[in-house]
N, C-alpha and C positions, 0 to 999 in steps of 0.2 A: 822808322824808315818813312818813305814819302809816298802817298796813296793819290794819285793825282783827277783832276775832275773828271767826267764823264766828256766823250768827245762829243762836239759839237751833234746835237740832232738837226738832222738835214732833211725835211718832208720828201717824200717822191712827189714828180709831178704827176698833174692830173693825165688821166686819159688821152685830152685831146688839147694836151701842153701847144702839139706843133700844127693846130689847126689852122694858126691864123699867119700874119707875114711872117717870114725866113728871119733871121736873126742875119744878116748882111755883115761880113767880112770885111777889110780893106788890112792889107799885109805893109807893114815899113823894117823891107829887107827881103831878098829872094834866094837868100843861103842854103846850103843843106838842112838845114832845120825848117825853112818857111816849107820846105817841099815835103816833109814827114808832116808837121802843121796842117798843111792844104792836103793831103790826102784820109788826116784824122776829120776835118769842119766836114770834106764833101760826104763823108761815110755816114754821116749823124745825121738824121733826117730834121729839117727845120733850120738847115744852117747852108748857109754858100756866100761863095766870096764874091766879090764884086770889085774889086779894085786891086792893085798890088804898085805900091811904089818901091825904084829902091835907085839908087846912083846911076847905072846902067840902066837907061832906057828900053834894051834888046834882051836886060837880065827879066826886069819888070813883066816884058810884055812877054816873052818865053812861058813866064810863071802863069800868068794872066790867060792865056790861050789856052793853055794844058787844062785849067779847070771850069775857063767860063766866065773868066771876070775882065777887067780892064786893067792894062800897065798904063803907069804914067811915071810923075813927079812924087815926093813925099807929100810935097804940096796939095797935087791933086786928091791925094787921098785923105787929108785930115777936110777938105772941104768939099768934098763929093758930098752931096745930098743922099748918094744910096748905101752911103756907109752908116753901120751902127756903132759897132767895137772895132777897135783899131790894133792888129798881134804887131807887138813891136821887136824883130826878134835880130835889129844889127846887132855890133858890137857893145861891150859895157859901159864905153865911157860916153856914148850916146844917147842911152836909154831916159835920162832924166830931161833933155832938150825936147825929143822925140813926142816922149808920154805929154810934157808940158805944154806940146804944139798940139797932140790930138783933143785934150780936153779944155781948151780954151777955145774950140772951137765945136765943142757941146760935147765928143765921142768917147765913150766909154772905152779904156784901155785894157789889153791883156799884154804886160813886158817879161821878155823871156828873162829866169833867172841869172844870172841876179840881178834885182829889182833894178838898183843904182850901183854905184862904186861904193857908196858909203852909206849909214846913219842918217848921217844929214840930209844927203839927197833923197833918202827915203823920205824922210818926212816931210821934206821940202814939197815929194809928190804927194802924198797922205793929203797934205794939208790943202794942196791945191785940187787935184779929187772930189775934197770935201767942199771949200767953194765952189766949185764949180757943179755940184750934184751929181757928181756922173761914176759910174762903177769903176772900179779898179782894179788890178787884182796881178801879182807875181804868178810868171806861168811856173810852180813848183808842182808841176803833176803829181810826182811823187805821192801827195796830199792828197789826191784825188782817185789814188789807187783805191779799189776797195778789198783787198787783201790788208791794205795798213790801216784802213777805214775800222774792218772789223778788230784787227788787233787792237788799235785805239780805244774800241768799245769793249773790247774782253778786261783788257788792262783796268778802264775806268770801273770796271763794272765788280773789279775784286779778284780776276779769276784764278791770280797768281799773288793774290795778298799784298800788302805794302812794297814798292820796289826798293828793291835795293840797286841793281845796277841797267846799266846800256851799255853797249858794246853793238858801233857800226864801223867802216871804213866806206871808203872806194878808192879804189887806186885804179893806175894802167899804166902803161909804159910807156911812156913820148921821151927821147933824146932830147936833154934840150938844144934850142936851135934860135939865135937870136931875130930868125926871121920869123918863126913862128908866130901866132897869136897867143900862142898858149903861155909862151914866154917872153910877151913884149909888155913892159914896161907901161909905156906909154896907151897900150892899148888892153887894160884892165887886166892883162895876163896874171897870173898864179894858181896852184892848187887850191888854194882854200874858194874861191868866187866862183869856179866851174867844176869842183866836184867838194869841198866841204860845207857846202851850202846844203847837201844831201842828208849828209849824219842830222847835221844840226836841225835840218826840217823833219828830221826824224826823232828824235829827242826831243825836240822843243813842245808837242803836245803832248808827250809822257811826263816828264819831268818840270817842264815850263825851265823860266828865267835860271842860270845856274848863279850862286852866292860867291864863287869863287871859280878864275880861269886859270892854270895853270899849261904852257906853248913850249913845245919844244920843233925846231925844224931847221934847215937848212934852205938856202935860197940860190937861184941858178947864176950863172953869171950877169946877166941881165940884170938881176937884183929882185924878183922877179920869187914869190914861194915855191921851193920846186915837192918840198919833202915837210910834213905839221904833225904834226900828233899835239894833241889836246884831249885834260881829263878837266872837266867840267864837276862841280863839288857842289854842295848843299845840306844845307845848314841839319837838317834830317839826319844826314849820315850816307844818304844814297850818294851815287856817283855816274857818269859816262864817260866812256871812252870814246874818242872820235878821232879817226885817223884819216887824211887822204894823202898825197903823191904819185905824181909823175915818174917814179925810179920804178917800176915794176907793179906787177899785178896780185890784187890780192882778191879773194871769194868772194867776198859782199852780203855777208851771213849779217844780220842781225842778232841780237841776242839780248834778250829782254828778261833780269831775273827779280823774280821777288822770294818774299820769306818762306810761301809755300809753290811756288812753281816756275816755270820759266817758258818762254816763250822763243823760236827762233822766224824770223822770217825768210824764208831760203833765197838762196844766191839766183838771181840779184834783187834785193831790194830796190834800188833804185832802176830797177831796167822790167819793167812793166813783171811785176811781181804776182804771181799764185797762188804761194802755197808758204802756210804756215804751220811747225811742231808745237803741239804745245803739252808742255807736263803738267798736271792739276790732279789734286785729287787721288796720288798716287799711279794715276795711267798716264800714258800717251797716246796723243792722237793727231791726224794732222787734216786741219782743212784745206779747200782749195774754193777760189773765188776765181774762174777767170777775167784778164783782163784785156781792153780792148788797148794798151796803149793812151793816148793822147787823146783820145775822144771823151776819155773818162773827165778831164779838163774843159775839154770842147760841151757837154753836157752842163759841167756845171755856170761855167760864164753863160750857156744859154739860161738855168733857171734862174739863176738869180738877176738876168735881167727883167724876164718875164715877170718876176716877183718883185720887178722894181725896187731890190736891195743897191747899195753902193758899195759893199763888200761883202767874199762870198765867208761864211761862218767856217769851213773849211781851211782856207789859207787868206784868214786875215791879216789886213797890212800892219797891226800890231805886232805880231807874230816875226810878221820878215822885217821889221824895225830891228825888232828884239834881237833877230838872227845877226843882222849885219851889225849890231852893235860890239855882238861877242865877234865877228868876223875884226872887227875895225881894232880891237882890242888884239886879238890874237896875230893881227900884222904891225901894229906899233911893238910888240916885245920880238918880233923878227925882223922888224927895223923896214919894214915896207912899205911904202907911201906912193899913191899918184899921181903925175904931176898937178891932174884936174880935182885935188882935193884942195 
């Protein structure tokens, strides 16, 4: 079976991490998500926004008043002098112009999942990141949970012996509805880029690259994935299951088994997660890690700038390459394409 590496060691910061300037904000997008975002950065001591662009100038400055910063242009914001990191958090078929505007003009991004549309775009960003020296980084909090932090580290560390399997989903219920986002075509809509992006950033530090994808799903009229299921194979013998869709709701149990134990991470894994079961050793027992949310993200784009990395060891852009490659794959055999690909 497959024993996979140790997760990444991540130092705590010092003491007096947040003695010195704020880690300065500047938002491109003022959605429901920028406003869960902006109440995670003000909560973290060492962090505040200073800027918020987004289309509506009255959406911008709305956001921007609420916590203290300035509404403007997109514009404004990739060339403000008080901005550091730039959260990019519109639409997906946006995200690769966006990122490419804030670090060409020096600023270090954080793009909300998923990174790009595709592969390609991802690395198109990677690459540009890298000439440009400036941090990067997919907002896949997920990854920055430390309930899945420590699972990662029991796992690497043997606790449940070589893995044999994984087993995640996320589903919910959304009708589809061609006005939607969730189901428009044109504007990166499907299951798999807003909720199987989950499994798979969940898997992919267990098991890493899988050797074999096998897709089965259904897609909305829109054309659009409404329904996926995917068992991910390796060459070991281990296996994952990964399931999402739109047609109803399912519990969001993880379930992590090796030769001699198994792991659960309770419902939701994806939705700011606690508490994990674990069999070993003949017993059961269950930790709990609380979590703060999205701040756990917000902390880390703060060290790792402080530590002048350009990606965080966490949710490296390797990583989300990897993911949307199996993403890109498991929408070619459901015959899904964007038109921006």
């Amino acid at each position: 079976m497959s024993h996979p590496p140790l997760a990444p060691f991540v130092p705590a910061e010092p003491s007096n991490a947040h003695a010195g300037d704020p880690v300065r904000w500047g938002f491109i997008g003022a959605g429901h998500i920028a406003l869960k975002m902006a109440r995670a950065i003000t909560a973290v001591d060492g962090h505040r926004i200073t800027r918020v662009g987004a289309r509506e100038a009255t959406r911008a400055q709305a956001l921007a008043d609420e916590f203290g910063g300035r509404g403007g242009s997109y514009e404004d914001v990739y060339t403000a002098d008080d901005v550091d990191v730039v959260y990019i958090n519109t639409t997906h078929p946006f995200h690769l112009e966006q990122a490419l505007a804030a670090m060409s003009a020096g600023k270090a991004v954080l793009v909300e999942k998923p990174l790009t549309l595709s592969a390609e775009q991802a690395t198109r960003l990677a690459d540009a990141a890298e000439a440009a020296g400036v941090f990067a980084m997919e907002a896949m909090w997920l990854r920055t949970q430390p309930i899945v932090r420590e699972v990662c580290k029991l796992v690497g560390e043997g606790e449940i012996g070589d893995l044999v399997s994984v087993n995640a989903d996320f589903s919910v219920i959304r009708d589809p509805d061609p006005t939607s986002r969730l189901f428009d075509i044109d504007n990166g809509g499907g299951a798999l880029l807003d909720l199987g992006v989950y499994p798979a950033h969940l898997v992919w530090p267990l098991l890493g690259r899988p050797d074999s994808v096998q897709v089965m799903g259904t897609l909305a009229s829109t054309g659009a994935d409404h329904v996926v299921a995917m068992q991910w194979g390796y060459e070991t013998g281990a296996f994952a299951q990964l399931s999402c869709t739109f047609a109803g709701h399912s519990p969001g149990r993880a379930v992590i088994s090796g030769r001699s134990g198994w792991i659960t991470i309770e419902p939701h894994y994806a939705k700011s997660p606690e508490h994990a079961v674990i069999f070993s050793g003949g017993k059961t027992r269950t930790i709990t890690l609380p979590s703060r949310g999205y701040q756990h993200q917000v902390e880390e784009v703060g060290r790792c700038l402080r530590a002048g990395l350009t990606q965080s060891p966490l949710v490296p852009l390797s990583d989300t390459i990897g993911v949307l490659e199996v993403m890109d794959c498991a929408r070619s055999e459901l015959g899904v394409r964007y038109p921006q690909e």
